[in-house]
C-alpha positions in Angstrom: 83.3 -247.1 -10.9 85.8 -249.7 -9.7 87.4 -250.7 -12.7 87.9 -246.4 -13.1 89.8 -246.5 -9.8 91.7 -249.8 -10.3 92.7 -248.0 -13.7 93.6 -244.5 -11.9 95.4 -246.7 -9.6 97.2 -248.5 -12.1 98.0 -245.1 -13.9 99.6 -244.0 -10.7 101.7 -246.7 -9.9 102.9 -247.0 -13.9 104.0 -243.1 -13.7 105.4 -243.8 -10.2 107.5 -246.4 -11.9 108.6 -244.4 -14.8 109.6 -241.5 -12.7 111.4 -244.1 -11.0 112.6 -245.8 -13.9 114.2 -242.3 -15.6 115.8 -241.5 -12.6 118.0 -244.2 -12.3 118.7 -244.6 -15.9 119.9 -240.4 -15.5 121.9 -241.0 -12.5 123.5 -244.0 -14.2 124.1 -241.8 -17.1 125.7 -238.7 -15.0 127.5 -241.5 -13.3 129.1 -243.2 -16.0 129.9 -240.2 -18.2 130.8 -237.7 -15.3 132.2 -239.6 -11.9 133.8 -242.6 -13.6 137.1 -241.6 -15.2 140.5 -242.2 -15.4 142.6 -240.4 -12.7 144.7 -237.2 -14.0 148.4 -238.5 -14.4 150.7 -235.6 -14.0 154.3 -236.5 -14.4 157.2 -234.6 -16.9 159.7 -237.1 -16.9 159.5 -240.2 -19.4 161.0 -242.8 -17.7 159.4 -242.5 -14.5 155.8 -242.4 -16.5 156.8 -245.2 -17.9 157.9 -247.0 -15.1 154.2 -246.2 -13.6 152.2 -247.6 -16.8 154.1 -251.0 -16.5 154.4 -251.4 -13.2 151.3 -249.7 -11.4 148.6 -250.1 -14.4 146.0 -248.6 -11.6 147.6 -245.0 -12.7 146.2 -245.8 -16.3 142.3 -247.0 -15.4 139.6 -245.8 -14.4 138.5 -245.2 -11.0 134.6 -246.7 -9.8 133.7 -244.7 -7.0 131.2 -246.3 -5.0 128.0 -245.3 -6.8 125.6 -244.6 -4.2 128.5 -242.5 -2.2 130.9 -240.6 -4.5 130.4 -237.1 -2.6 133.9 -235.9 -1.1 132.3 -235.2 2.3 129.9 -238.4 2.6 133.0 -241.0 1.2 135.5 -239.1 3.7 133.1 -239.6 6.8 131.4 -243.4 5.1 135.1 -244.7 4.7 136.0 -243.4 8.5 132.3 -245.8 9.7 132.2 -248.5 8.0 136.0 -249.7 7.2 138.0 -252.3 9.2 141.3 -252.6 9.7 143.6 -255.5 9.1 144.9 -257.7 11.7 148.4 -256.5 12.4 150.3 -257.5 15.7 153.2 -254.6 16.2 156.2 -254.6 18.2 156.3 -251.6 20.5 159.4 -249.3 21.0 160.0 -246.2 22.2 162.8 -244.1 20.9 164.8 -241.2 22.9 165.1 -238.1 21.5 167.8 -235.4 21.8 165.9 -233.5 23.8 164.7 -235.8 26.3 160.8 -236.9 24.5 159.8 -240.1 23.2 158.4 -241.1 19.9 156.5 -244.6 19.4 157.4 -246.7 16.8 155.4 -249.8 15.7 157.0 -252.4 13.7 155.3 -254.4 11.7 158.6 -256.9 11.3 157.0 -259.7 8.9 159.5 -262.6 10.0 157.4 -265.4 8.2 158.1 -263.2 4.9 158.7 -266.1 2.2 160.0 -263.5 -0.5 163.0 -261.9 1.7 163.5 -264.3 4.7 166.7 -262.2 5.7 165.7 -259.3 8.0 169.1 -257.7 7.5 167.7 -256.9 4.2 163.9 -256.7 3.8 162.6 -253.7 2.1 161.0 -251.4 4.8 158.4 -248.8 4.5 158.3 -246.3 7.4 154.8 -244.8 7.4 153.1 -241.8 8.9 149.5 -241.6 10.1 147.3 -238.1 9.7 146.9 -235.4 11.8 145.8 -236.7 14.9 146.4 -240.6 14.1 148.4 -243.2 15.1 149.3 -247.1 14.0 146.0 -248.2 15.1 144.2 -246.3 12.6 142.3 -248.0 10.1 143.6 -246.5 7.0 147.0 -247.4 8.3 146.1 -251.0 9.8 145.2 -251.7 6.4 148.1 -249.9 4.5 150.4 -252.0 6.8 148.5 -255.1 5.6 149.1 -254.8 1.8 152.5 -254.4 2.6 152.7 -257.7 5.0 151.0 -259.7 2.4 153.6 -258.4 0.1 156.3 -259.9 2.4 157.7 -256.1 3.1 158.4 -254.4 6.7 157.0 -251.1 8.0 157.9 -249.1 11.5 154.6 -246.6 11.6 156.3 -243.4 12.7 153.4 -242.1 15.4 154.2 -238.2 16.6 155.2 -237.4 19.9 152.2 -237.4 22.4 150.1 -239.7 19.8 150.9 -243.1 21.5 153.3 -242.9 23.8 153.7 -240.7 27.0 154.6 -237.1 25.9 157.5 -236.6 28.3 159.0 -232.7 27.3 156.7 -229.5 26.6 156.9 -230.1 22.8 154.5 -231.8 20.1 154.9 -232.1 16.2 153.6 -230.2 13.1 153.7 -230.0 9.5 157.1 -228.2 9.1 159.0 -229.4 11.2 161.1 -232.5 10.1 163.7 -233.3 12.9 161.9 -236.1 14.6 161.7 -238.3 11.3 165.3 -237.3 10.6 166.0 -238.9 13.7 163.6 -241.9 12.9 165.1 -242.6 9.4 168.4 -242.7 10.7 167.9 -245.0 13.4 166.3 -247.6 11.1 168.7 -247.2 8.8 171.4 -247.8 11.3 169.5 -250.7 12.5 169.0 -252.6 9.2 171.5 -250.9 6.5 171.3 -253.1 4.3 167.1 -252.9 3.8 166.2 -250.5 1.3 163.6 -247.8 2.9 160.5 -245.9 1.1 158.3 -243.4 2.7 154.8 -243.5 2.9 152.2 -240.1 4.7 149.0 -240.0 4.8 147.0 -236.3 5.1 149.6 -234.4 7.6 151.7 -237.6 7.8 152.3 -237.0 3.7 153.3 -232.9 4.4 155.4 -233.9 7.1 157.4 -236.7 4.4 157.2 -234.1 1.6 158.9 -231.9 3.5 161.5 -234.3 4.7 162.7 -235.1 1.1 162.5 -231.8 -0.3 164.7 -230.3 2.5 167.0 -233.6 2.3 167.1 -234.5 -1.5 169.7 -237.0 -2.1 170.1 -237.7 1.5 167.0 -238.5 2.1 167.9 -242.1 2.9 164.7 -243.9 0.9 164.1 -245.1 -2.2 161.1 -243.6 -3.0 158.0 -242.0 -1.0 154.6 -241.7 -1.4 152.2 -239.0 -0.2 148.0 -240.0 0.2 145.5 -237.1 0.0 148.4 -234.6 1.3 147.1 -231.0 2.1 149.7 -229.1 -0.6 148.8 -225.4 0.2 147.7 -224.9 3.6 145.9 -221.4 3.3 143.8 -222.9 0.9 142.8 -225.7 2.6 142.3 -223.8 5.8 139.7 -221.6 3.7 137.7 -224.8 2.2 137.6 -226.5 6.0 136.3 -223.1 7.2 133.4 -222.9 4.8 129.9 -223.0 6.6 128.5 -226.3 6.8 130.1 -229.9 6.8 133.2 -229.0 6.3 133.3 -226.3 9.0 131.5 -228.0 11.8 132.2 -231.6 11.1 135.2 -232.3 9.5 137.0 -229.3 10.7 135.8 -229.3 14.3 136.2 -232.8 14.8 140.2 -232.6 13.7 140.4 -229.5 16.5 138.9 -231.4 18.9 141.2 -234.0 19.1 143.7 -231.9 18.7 142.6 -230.2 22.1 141.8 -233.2 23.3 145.9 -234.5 23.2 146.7 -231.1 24.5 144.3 -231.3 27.8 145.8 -234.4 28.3 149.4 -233.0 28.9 148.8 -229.4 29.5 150.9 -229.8 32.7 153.9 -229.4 30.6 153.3 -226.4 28.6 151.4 -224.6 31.8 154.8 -222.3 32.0 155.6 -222.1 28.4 151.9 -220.7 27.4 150.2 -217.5 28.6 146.6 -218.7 28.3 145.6 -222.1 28.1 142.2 -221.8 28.0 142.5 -220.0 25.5 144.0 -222.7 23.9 141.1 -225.2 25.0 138.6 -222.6 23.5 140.0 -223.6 20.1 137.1 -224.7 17.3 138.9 -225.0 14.2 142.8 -226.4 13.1 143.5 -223.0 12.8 142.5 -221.6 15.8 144.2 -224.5 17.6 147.7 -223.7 15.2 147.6 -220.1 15.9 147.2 -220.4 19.4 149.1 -223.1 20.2 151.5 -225.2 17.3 152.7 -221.6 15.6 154.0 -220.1 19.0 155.5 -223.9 20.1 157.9 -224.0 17.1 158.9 -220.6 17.3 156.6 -218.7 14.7 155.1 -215.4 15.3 151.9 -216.2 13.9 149.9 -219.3 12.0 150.2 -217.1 8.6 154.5 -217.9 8.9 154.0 -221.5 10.2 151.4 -222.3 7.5 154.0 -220.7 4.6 156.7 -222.8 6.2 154.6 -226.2 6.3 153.4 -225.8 2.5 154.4 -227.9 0.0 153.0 -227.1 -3.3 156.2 -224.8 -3.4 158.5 -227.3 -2.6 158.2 -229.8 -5.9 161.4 -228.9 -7.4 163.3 -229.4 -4.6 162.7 -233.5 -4.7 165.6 -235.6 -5.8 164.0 -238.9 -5.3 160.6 -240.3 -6.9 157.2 -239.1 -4.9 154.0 -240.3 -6.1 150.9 -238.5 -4.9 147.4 -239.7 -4.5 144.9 -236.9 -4.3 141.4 -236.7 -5.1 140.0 -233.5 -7.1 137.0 -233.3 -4.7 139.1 -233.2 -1.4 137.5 -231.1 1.2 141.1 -230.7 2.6 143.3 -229.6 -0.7 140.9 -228.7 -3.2 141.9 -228.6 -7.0 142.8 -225.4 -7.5 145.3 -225.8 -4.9 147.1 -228.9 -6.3 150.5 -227.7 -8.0 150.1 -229.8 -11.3 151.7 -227.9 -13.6 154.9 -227.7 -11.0 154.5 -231.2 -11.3 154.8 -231.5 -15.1 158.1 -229.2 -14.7 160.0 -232.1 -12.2 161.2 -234.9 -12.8 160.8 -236.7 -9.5 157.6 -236.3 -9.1 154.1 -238.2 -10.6 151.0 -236.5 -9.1 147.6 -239.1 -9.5 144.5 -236.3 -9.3 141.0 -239.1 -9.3 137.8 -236.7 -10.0 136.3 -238.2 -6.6 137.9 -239.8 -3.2 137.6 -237.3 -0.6 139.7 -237.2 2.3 141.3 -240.7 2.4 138.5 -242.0 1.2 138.7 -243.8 -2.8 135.7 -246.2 -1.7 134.7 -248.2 -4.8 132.5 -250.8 -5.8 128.6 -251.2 -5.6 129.6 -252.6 -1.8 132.6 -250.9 -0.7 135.2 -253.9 -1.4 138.4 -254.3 0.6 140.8 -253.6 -0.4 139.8 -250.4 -1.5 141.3 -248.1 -4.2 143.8 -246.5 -2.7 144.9 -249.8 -0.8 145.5 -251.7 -3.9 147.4 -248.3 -5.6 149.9 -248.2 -2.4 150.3 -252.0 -2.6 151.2 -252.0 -6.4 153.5 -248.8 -6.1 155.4 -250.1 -3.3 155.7 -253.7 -4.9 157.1 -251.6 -8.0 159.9 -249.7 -6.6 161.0 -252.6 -4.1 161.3 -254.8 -7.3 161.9 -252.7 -10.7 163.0 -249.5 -8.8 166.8 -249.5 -8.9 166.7 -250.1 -12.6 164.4 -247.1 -13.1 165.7 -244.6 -10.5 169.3 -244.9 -10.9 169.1 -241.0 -11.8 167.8 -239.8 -8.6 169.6 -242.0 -6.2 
């Protein structure tokens, strides 16, 4: 009678492990022949491909999304826990506006750079953080690192309120592009001779986008790139407004912090709104636009704000080259909303579309290693155009 248990037990355990076994050998499978691939390259014009397969090689491999975490919703929140930022030390200033408000701008100055020791002409990168960030955020901490160790500069652009004391009755959105007008003139002013490239991430990329596209040729940069950018708005608003995560995590969190900045300098808008607590009530971005960001810049409703801040219409108006990051799975600009085949009719433009990433996520390897994906893409694009650029965009300048 024992040796029929120990043998039942043994019988157990050796289908437990089997079970186990197959398992893992399927997901391996589905995760080698599905999740690991090499990132869609969208880009009509020759020389600027070309200029991307020599000098970024990362738009030409394959992507190795962290394979115990390659869902969109579970990287965008994993990357948001667990990732550190570099140690950057900024300089702090705050620059006037017109109209009497403040902006903060962090530079990242790089004075011990060994590869351009002149600050009168060190490539500078002026970056812009997401919705509701600012310099301190991770993702940008650690953009702001690759491009120190690169011996570049970067001001981070922060939006009025995000940062600094919000002095007038008037915020930022996507659309509106006069506050980094003012921004890229003044560093241009201050080092002339420093070439300039752009760099948004999430909102921070719509706000750029739409910077270049309404400038073109005098835009003032060499080149810009644009990370996990929301291109049409309506369609992202209807994927964040699904029921579930992205409703009532991802979207709610953005919307409270959005409320949150507002509460904190309501004082100022108390006699240019109606009902602020109706504004307060706000649950979703949307709800939070149409009551409050739509009717600040002058928009009768969210539905004309959000065709204003959309970019997906907007590729053929770029005269210098954009590259743009975005990730297929992105609970904030899903596929079907990513203009590709504008892309492959534009000559300025090179979109990079990875089959997973989330929201600024792009974690890979079996530990998520630092730098991560998207890190080590920004670092080797911006090293490219700094150095090869002006041979290879002499027909958009």
């Amino acid at each position: 009678m024992e040796i029929v248990l120990k043998t039942l037990e043994f019988c157990k355990t050796y289908q437990t492990c089997t079970v186990a076994a197959l398992f893992s050998a399927g997901y391996v499978f589905y995760y080698l022949s599905s999740v690991v691939k090499k990132p869609l390259l969208a880009c009509s014009d020759q020389k600027l491909k070309k200029f991307l397969t020599n000098h970024v090689p990362m738009t030409t491999e394959k992507y190795w999304p962290t394979i115990w975490c390659f869902e969109s919703r579970a990287m965008t929140i994993l990357r948001s826990v667990i990732e550190k930022g570099a140690d950057i030390e900024y300089e702090c200033e705050l620059l006037g506006m017109p109209d009497g408000g403040q902006i903060r701008l962090d530079w990242m100055t790089n004075t011990n750079s060994a590869l351009y020791p002149d600050p009168e002409t060190r490539p500078t990168v002026v970056m812009l953080p997401g919705l509701t960030g600012t310099s301190f955020e991770t993702y940008i901490l650690n953009l702001v690192g690759q491009a120190k160790r690169l011996g570049y500069r970067v001001v981070v652009f922060n939006n009025r309120g995000n940062g600094a004391k919000l002095l007038t009755p008037r915020t930022y959105c996507a659309a509106n592009t006069e506050d980094l007008t003012r921004v890229v003139h003044y560093v241009k002013s201050r080092y002339p001779g420093a070439p300039l490239m752009g760099t948004g991430v999430s909102l921070g990329g719509m706000i750029l986008f739409n910077y270049l596209a309404k400038t073109g040729k005098d835009c003032g940069m060499q080149a810009g790139m644009c990370i996990s950018m929301a291109w049409n708005v309506f369609e992202s608003t209807g994927t964040l407004e699904q029921p579930g995560i992205n409703k009532h995590i991802l979207n709610r969190m953005l919307a409270k912090g959005l409320v949150a900045n507002f509460k904190q300098n309501m004082h100022l808008f108390e006699s240019h709104i109606a009902n602020v607590q109706h504004i307060l009530k706000s649950t979703t971005i949307r709800e939070f636009d149409d009551r409050f960001t739509a009717p600040m810049f002058g928009y009768q409703t969210w539905e004309e704000y959000y065709r204003d801040a959309c970019v997906h219409d907007k590729v053929h108006a770029l005269e210098v080259p954009v590259l743009c990051l975005n990730a297929s799975d992105d609970p904030f600009s899903p596929h079907r909303a990513l203009p590709i085949n504008e892309a492959m009719e534009n000559n300025n433009i090179a979109m990079l579309v990875t089959t997973h990433g989330g929201h600024i996520g792009f974690l890979d390897g079996v530990i998520p290693r630092q730098p991560t994906y998207m890190y080590r893409l920004f670092a080797q694009y911006l090293d490219a155009v700094f150095k090869h650029g002006h041979e290879n965009f002499e027909k958009s300048e």
